[in-house]
Biopython code that builds the backbone (N, CA, C, O; Angstrom):
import numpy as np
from Bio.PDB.StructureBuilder import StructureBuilder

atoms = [
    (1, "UNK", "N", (195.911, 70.627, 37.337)),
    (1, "UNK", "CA", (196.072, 69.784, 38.496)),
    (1, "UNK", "C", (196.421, 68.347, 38.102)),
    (1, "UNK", "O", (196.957, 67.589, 38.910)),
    (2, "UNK", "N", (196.069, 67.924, 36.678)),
    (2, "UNK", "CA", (195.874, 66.402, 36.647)),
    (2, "UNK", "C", (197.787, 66.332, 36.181)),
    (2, "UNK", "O", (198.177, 65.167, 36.098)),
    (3, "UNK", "N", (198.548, 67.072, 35.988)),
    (3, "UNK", "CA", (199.852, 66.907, 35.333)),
    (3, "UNK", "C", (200.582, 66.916, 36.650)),
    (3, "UNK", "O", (201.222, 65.896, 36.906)),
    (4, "UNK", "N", (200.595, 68.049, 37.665)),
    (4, "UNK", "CA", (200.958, 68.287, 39.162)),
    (4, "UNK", "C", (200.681, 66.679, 39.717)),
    (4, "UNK", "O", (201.583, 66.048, 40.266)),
    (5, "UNK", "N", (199.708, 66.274, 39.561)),
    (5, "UNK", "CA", (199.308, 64.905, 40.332)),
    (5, "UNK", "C", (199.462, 63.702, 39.907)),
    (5, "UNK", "O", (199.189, 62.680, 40.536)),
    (6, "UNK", "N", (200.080, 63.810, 38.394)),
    (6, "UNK", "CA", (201.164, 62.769, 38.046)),
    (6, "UNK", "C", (202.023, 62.835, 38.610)),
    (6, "UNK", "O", (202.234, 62.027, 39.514)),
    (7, "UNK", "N", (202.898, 63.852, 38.305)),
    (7, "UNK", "CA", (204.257, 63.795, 38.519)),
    (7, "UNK", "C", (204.471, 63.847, 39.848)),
    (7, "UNK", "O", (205.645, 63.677, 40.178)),
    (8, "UNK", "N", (203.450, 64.088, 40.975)),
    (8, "UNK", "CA", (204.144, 63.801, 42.432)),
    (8, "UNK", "C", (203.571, 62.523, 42.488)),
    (8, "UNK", "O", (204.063, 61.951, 43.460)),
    (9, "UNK", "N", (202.664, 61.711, 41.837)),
    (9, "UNK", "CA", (202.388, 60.327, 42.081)),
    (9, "UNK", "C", (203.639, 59.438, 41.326)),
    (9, "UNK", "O", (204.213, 58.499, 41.877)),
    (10, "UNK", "N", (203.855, 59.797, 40.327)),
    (10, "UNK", "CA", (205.435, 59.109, 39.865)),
    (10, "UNK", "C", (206.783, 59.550, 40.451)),
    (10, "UNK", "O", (207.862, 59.241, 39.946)),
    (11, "UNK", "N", (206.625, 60.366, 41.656)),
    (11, "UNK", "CA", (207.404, 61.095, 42.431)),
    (11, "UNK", "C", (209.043, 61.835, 41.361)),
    (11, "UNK", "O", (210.230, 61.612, 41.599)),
    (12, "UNK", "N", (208.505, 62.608, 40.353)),
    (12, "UNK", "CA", (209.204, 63.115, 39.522)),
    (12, "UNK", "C", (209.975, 63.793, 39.941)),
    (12, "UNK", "O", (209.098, 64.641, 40.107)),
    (13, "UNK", "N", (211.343, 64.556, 40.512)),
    (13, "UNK", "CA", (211.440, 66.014, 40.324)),
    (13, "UNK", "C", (211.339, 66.889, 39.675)),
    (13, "UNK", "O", (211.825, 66.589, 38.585)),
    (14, "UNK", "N", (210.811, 68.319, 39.670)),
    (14, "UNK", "CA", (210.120, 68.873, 38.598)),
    (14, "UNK", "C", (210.597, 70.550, 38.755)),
    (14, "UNK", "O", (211.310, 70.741, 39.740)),
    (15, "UNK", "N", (210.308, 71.737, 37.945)),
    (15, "UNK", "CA", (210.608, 72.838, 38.292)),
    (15, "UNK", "C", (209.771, 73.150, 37.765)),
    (15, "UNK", "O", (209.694, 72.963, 36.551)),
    (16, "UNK", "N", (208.805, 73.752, 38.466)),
    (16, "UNK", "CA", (207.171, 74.312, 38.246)),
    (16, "UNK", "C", (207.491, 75.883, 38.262)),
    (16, "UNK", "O", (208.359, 76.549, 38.825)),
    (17, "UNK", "N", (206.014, 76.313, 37.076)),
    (17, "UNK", "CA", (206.613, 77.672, 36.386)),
    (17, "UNK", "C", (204.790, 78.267, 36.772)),
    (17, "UNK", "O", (203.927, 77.611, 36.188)),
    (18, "UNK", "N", (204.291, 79.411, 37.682)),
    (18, "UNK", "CA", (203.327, 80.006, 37.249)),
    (18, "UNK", "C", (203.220, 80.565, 35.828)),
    (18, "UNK", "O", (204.198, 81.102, 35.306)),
    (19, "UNK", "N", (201.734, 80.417, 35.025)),
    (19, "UNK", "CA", (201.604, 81.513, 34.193)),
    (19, "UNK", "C", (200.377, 82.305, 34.637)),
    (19, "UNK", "O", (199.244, 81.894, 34.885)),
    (20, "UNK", "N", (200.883, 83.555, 34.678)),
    (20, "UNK", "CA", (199.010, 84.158, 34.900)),
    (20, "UNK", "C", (198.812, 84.605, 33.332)),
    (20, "UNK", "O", (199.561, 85.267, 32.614)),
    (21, "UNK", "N", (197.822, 84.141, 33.120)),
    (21, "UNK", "CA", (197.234, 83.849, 31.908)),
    (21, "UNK", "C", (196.275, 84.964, 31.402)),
    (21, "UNK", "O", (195.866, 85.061, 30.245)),
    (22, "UNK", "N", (195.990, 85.757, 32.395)),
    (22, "UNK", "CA", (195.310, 86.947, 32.547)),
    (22, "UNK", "C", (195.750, 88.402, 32.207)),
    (22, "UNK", "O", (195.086, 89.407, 31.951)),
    (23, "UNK", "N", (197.024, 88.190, 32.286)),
    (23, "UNK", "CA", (197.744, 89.783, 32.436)),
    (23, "UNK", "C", (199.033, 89.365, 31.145)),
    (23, "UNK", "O", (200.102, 89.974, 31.187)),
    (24, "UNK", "N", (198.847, 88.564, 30.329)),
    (24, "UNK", "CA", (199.718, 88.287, 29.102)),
    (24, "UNK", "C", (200.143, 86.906, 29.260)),
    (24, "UNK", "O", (200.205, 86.387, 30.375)),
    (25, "UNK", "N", (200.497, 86.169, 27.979)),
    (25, "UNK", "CA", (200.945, 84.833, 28.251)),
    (25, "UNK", "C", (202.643, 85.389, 28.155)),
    (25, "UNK", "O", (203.098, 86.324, 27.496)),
    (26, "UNK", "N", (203.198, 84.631, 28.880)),
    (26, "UNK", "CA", (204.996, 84.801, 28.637)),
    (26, "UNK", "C", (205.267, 84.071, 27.203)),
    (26, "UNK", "O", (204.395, 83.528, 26.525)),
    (27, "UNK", "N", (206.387, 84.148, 26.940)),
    (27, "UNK", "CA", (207.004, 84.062, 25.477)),
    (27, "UNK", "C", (207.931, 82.106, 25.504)),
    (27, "UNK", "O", (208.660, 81.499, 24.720)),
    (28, "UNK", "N", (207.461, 81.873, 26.547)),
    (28, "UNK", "CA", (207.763, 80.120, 27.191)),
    (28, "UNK", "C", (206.423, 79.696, 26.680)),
    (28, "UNK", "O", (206.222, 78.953, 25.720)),
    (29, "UNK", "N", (205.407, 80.349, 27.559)),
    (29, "UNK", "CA", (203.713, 79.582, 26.797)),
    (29, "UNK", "C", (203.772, 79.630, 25.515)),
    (29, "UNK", "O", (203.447, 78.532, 25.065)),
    (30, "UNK", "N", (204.134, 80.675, 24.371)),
    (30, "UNK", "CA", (203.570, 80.780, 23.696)),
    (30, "UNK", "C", (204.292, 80.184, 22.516)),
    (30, "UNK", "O", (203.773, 80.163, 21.400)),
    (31, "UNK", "N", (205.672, 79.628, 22.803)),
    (31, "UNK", "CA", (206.412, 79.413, 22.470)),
    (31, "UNK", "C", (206.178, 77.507, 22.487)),
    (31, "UNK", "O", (206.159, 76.788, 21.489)),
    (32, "UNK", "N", (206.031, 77.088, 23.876)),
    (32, "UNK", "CA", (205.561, 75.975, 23.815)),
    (32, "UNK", "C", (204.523, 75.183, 23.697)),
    (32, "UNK", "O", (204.446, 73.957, 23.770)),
    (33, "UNK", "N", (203.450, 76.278, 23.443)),
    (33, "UNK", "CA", (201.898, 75.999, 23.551)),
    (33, "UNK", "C", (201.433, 76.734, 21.613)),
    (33, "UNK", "O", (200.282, 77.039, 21.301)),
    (34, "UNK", "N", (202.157, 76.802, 21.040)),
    (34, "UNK", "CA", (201.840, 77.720, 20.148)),
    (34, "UNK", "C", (200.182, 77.621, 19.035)),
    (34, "UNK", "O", (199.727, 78.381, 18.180)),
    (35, "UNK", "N", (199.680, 76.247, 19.633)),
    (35, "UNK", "CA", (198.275, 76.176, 19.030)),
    (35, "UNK", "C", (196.947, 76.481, 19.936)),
    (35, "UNK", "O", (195.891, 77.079, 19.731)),
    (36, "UNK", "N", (197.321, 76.019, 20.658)),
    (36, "UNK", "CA", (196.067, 76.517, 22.300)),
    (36, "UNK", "C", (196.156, 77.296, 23.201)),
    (36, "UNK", "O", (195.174, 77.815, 23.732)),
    (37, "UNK", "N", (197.792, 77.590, 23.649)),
    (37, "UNK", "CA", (198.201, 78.630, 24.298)),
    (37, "UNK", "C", (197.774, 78.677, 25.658)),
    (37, "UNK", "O", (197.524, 79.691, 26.309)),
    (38, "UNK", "N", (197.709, 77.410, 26.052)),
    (38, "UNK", "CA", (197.261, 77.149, 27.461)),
    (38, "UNK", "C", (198.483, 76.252, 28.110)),
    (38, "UNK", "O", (199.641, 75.999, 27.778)),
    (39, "UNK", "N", (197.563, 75.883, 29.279)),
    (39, "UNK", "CA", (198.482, 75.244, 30.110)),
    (39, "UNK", "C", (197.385, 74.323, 30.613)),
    (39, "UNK", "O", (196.192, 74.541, 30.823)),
    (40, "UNK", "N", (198.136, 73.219, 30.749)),
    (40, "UNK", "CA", (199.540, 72.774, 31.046)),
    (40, "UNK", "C", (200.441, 72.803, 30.104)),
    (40, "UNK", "O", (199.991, 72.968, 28.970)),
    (41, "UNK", "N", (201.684, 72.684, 30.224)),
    (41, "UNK", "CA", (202.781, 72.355, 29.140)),
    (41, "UNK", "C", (203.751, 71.866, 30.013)),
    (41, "UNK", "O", (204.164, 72.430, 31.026)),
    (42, "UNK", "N", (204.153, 70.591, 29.484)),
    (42, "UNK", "CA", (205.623, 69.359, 30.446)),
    (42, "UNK", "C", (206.852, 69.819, 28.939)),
    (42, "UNK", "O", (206.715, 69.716, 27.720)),
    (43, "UNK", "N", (207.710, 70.205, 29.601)),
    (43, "UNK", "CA", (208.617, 70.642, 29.159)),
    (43, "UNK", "C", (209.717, 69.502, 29.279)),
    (43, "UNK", "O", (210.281, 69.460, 30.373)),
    (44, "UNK", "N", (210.086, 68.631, 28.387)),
    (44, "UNK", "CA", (210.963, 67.453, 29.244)),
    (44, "UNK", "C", (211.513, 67.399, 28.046)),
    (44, "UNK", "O", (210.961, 67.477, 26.949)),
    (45, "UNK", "N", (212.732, 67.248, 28.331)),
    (45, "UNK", "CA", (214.222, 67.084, 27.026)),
    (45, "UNK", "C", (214.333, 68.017, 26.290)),
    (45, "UNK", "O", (214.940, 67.843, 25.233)),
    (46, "UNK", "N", (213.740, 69.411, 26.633)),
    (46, "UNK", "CA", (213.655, 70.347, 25.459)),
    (46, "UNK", "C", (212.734, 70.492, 24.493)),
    (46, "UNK", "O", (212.777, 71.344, 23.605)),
    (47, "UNK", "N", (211.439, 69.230, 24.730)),
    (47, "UNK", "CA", (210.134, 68.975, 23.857)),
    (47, "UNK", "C", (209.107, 68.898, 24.431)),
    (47, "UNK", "O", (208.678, 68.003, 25.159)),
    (48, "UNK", "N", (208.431, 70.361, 23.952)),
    (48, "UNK", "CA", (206.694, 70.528, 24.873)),
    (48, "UNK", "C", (205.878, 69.454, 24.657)),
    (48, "UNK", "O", (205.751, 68.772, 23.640)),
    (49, "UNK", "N", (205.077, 69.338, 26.238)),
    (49, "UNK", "CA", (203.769, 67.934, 25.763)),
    (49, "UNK", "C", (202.559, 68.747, 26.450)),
    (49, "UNK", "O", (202.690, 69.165, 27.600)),
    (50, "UNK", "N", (201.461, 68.943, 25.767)),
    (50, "UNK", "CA", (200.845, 69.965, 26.002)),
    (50, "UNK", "C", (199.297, 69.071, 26.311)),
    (50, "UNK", "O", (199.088, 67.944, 25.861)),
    (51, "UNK", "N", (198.483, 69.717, 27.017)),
    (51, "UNK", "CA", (197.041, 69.414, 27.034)),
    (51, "UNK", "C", (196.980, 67.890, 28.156)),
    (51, "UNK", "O", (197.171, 66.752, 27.728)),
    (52, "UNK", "N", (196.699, 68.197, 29.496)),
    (52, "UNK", "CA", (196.555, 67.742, 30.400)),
    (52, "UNK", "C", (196.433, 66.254, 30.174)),
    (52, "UNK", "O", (197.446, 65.683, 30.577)),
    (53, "UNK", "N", (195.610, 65.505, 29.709)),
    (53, "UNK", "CA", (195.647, 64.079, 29.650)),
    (53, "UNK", "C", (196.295, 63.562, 28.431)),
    (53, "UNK", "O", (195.864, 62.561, 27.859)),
    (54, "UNK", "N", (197.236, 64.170, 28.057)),
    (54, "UNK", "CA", (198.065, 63.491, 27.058)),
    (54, "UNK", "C", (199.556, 64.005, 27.816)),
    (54, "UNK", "O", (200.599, 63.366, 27.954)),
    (55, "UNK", "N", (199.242, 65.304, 28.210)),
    (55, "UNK", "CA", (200.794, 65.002, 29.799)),
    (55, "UNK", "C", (200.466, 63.784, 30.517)),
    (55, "UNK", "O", (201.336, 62.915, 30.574)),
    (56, "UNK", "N", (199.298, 63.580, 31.098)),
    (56, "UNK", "CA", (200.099, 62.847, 31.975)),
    (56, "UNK", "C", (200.071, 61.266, 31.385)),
    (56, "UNK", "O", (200.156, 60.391, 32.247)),
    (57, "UNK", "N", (199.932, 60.735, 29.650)),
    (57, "UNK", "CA", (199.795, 59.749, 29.498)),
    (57, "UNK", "C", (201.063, 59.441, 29.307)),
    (57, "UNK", "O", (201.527, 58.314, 29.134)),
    (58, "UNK", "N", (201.888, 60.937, 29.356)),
    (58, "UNK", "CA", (203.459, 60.921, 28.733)),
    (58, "UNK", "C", (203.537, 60.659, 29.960)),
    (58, "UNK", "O", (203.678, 59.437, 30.012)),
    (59, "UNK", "N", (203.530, 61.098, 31.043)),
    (59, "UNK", "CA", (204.088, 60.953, 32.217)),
    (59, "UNK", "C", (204.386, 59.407, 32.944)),
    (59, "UNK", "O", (205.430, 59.061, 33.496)),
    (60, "UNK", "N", (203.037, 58.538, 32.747)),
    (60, "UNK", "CA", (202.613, 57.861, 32.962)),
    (60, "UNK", "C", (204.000, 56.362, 31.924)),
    (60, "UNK", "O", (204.543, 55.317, 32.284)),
    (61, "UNK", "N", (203.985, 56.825, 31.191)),
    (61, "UNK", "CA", (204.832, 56.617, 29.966)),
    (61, "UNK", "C", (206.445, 56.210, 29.769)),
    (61, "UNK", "O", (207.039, 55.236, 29.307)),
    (62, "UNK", "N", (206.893, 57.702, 30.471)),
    (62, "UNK", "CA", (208.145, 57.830, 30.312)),
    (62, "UNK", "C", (209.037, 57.367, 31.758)),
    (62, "UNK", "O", (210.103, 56.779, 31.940)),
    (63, "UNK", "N", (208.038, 57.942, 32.617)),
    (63, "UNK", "CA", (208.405, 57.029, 33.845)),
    (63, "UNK", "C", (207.407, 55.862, 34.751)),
    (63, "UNK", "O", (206.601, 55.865, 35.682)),
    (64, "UNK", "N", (207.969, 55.025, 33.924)),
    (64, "UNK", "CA", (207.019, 53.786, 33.535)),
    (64, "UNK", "C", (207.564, 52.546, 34.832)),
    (64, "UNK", "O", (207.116, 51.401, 34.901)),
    (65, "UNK", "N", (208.534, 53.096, 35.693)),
    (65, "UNK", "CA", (209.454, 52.008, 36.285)),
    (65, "UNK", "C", (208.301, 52.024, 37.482)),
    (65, "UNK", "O", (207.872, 51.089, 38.159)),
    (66, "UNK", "N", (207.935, 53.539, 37.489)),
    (66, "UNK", "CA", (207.029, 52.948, 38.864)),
    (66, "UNK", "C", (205.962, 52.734, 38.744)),
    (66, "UNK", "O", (205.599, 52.740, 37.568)),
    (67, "UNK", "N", (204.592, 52.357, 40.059)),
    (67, "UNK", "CA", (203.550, 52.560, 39.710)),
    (67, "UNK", "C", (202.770, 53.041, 38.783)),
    (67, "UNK", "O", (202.448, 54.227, 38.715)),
    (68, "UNK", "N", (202.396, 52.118, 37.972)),
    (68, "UNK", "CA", (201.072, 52.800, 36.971)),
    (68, "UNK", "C", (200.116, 53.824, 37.578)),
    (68, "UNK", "O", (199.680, 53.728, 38.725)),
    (69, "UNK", "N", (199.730, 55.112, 36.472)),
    (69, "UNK", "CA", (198.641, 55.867, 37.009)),
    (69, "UNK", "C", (197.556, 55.231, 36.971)),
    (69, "UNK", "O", (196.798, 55.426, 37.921)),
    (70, "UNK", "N", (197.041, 54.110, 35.705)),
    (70, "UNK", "CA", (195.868, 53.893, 35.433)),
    (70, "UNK", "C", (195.841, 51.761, 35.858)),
    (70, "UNK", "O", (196.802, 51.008, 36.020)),
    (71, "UNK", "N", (194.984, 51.587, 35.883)),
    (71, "UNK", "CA", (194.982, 50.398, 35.986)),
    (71, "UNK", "C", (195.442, 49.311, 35.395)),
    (71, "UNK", "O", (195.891, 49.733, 34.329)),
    (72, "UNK", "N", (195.655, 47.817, 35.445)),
    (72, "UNK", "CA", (196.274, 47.162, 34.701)),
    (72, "UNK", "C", (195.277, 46.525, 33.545)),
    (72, "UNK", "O", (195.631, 46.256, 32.397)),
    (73, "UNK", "N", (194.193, 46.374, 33.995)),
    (73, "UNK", "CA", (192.913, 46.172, 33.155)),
    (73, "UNK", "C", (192.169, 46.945, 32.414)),
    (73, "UNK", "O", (191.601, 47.907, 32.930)),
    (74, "UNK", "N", (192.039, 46.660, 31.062)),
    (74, "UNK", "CA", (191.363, 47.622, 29.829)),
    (74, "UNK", "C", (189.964, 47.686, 30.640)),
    (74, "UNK", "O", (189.922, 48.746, 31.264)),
    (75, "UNK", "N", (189.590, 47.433, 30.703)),
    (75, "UNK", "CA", (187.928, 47.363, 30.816)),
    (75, "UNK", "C", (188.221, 48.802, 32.246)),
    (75, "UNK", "O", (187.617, 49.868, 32.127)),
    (76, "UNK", "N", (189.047, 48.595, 33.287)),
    (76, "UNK", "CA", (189.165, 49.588, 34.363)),
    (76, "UNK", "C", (189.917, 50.720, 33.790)),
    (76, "UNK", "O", (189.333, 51.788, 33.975)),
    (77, "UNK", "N", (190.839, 50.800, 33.262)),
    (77, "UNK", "CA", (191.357, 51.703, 32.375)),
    (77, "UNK", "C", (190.599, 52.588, 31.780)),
    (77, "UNK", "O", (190.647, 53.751, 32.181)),
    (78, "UNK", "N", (189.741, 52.232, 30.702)),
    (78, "UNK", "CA", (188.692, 52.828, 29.893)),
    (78, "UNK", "C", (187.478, 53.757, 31.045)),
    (78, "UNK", "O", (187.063, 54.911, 30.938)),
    (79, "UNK", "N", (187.148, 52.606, 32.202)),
    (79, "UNK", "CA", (186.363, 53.536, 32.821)),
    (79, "UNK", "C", (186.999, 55.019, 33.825)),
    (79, "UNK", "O", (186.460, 56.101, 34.057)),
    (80, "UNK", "N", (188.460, 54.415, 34.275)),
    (80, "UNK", "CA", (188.885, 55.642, 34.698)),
    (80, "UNK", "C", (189.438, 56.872, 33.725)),
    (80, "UNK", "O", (189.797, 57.939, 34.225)),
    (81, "UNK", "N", (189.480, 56.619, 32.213)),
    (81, "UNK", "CA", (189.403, 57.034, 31.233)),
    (81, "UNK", "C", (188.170, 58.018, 31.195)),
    (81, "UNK", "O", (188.382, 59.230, 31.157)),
    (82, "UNK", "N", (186.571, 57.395, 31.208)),
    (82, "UNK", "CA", (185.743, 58.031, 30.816)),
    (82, "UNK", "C", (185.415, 59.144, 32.189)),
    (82, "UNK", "O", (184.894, 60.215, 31.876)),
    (83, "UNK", "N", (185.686, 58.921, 33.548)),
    (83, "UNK", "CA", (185.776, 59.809, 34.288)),
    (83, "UNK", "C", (186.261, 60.936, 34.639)),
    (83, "UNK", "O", (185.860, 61.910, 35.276)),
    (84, "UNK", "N", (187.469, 60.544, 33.957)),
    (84, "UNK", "CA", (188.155, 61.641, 34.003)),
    (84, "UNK", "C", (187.935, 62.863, 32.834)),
    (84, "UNK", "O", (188.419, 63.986, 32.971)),
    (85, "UNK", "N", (187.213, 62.493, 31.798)),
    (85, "UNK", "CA", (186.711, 63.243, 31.025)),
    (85, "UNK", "C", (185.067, 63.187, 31.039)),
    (85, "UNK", "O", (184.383, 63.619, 30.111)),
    (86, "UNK", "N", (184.700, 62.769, 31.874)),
    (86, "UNK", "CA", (183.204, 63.131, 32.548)),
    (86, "UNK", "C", (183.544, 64.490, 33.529)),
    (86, "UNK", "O", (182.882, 65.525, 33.459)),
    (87, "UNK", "N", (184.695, 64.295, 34.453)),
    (87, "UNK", "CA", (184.987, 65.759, 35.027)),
    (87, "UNK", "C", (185.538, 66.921, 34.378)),
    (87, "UNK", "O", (184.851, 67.918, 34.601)),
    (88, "UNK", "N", (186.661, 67.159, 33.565)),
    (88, "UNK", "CA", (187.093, 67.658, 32.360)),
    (88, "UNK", "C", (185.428, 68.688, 31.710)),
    (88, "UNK", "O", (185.387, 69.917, 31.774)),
    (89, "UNK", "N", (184.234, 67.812, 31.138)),
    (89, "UNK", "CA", (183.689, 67.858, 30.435)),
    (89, "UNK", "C", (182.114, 68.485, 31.216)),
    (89, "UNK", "O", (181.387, 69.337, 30.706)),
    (90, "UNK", "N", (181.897, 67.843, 32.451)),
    (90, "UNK", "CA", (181.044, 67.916, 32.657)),
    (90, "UNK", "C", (180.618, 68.676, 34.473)),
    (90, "UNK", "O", (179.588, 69.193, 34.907)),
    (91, "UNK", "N", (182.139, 68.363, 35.185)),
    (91, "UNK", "CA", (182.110, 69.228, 36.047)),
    (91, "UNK", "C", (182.751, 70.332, 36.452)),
    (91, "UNK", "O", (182.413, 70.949, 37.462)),
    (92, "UNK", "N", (183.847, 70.708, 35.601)),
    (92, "UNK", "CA", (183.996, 71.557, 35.277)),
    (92, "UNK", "C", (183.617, 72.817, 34.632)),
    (92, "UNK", "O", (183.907, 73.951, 35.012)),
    (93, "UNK", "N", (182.755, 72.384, 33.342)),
    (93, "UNK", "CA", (181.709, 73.342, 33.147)),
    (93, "UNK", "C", (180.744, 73.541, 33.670)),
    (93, "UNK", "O", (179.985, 74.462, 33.369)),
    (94, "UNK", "N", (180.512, 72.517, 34.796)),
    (94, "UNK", "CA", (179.388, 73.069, 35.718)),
    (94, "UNK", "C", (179.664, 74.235, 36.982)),
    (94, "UNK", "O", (178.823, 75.039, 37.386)),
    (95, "UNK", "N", (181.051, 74.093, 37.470)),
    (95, "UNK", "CA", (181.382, 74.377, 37.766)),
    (95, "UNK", "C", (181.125, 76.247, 37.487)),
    (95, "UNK", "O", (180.567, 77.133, 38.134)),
    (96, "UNK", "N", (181.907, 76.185, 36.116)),
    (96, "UNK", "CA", (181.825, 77.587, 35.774)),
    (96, "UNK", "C", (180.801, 78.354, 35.445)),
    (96, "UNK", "O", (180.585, 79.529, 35.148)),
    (97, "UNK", "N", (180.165, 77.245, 35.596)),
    (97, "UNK", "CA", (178.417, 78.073, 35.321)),
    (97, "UNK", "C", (178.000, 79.224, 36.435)),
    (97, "UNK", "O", (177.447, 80.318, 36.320)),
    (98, "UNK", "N", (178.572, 78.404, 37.689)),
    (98, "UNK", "CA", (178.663, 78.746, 39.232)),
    (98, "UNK", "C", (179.481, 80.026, 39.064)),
    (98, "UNK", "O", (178.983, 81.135, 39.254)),
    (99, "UNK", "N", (180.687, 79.846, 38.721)),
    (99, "UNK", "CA", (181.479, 81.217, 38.946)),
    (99, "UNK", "C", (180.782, 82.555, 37.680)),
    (99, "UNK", "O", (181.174, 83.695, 37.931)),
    (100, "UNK", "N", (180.301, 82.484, 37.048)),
    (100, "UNK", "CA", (179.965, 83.444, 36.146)),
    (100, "UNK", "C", (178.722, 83.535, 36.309)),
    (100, "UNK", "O", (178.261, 84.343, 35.503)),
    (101, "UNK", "N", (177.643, 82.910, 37.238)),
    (101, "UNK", "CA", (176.209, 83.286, 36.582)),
    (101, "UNK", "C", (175.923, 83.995, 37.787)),
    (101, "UNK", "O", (176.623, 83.866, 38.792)),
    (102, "UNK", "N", (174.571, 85.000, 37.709)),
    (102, "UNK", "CA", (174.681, 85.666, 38.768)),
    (102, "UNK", "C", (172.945, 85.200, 39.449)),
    (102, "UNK", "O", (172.179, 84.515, 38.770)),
    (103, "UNK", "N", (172.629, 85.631, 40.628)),
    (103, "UNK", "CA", (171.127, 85.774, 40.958)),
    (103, "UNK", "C", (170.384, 84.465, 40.332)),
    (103, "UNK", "O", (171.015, 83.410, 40.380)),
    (104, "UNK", "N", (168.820, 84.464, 39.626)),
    (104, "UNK", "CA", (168.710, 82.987, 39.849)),
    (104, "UNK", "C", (169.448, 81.873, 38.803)),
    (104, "UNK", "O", (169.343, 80.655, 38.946)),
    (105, "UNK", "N", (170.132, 82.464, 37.841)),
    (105, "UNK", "CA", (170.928, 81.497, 37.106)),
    (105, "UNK", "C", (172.015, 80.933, 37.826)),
    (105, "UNK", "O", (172.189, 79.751, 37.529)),
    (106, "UNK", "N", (172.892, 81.430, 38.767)),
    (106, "UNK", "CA", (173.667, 80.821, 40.139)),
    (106, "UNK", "C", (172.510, 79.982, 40.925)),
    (106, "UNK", "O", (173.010, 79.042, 41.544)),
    (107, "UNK", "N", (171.807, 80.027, 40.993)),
    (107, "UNK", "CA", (170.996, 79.141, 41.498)),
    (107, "UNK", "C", (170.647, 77.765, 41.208)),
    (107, "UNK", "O", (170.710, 76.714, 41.847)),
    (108, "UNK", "N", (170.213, 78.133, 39.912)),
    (108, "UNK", "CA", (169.831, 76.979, 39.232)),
    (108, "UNK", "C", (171.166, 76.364, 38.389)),
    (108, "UNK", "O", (171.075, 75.220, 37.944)),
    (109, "UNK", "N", (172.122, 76.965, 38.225)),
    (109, "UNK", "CA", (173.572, 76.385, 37.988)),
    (109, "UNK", "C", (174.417, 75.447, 39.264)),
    (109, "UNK", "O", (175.330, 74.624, 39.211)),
    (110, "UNK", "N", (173.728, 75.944, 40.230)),
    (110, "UNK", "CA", (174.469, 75.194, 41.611)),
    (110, "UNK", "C", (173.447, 73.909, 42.129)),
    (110, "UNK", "O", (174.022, 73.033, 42.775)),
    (111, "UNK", "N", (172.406, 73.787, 41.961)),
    (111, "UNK", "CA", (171.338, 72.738, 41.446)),
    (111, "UNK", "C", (171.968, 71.852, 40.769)),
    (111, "UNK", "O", (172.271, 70.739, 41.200)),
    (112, "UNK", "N", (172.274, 72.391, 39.372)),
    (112, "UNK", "CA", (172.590, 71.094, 37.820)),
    (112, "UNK", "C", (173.866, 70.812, 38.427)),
    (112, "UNK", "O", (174.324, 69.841, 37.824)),
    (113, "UNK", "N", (174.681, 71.196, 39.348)),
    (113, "UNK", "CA", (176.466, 71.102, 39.739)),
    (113, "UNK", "C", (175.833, 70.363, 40.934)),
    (113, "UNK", "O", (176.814, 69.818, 41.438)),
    (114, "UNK", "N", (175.025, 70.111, 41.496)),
    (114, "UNK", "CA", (174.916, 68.979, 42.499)),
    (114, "UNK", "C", (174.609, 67.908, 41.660)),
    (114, "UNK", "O", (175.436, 67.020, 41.454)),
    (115, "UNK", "N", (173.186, 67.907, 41.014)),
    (115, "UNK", "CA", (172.929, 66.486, 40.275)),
    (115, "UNK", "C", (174.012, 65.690, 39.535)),
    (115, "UNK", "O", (174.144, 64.475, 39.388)),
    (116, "UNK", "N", (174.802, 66.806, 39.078)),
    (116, "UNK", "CA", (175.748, 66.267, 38.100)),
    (116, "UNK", "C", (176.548, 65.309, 39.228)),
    (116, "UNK", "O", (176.533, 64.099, 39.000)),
    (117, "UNK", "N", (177.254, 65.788, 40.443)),
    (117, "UNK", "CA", (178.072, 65.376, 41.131)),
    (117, "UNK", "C", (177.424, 63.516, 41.844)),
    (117, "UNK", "O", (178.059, 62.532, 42.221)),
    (118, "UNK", "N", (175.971, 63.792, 41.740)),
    (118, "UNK", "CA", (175.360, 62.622, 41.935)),
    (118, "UNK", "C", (175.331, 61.089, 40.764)),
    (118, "UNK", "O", (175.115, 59.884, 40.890)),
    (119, "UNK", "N", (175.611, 61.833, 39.893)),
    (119, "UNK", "CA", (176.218, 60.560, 39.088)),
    (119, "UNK", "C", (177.293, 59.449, 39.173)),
    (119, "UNK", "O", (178.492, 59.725, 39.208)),
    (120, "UNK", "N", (176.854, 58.277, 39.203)),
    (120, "UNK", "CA", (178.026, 57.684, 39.350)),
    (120, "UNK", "C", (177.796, 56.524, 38.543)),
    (120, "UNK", "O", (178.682, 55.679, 38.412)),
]
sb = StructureBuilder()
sb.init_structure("model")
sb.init_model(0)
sb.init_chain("A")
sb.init_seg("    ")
for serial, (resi, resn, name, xyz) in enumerate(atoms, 1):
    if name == "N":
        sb.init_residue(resn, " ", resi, " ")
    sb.init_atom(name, np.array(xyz, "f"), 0.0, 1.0, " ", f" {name:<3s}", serial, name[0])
structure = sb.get_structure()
């Protein structure tokens, strides 16, 4: 989501590719992803940029004419920096705690995924 929400915030045109990641990677992922084999992957000039917050720092980067993604100030920068890998890191895996645990570990996983969300 965080590469999708660059590039319509830098209002890019783009040609977006599903992978279901589940039923085989295609020979594009694996081809452009060849160490992690995930996605995201920004495919731009013929040269993969892989792993979500370093897309969109390219993004952020290369089309630089418009609006900045991140702020103009280090000190605000850094903190929307550490948030975004506070979610990445911390609600996201809370998240999945939720989708995989069953009976009272869903319970007490949807508990730690509120507190967490109470941080600020």
């Amino acid at each position: 989501m965080r590469a999708k929400i660059a590039l319509k915030e830098k209002g890019v045109q783009h040609e977006r590719r599903e992978e279901n990641l589940f039923e085989g990677k295609s020979e594009l992922l694996l081809k452009s992803s060849p160490i992690h084999q995930k996605v995201p992957v920004l495919l731009h000039n013929g040269k993969p940029i892989s792993e979500s917050t370093i897309v969109v720092g390219y993004i952020d980067e290369v089309w630089s004419s418009s609006t900045p993604l991140l702020p103009p100030c280090p000190y605000e920068r850094t903190q929307a920096r550490f948030w975004a890998d506070f979610i990445h890191k911390k609600v996201f895996e809370a998240g999945r705690e939720i989708w995989t645990s069953e009976g009272e570990a869903k319970e007490v996983a949807k508990k730690d995924f509120i507190e967490i969300l109470k941080q600020r």
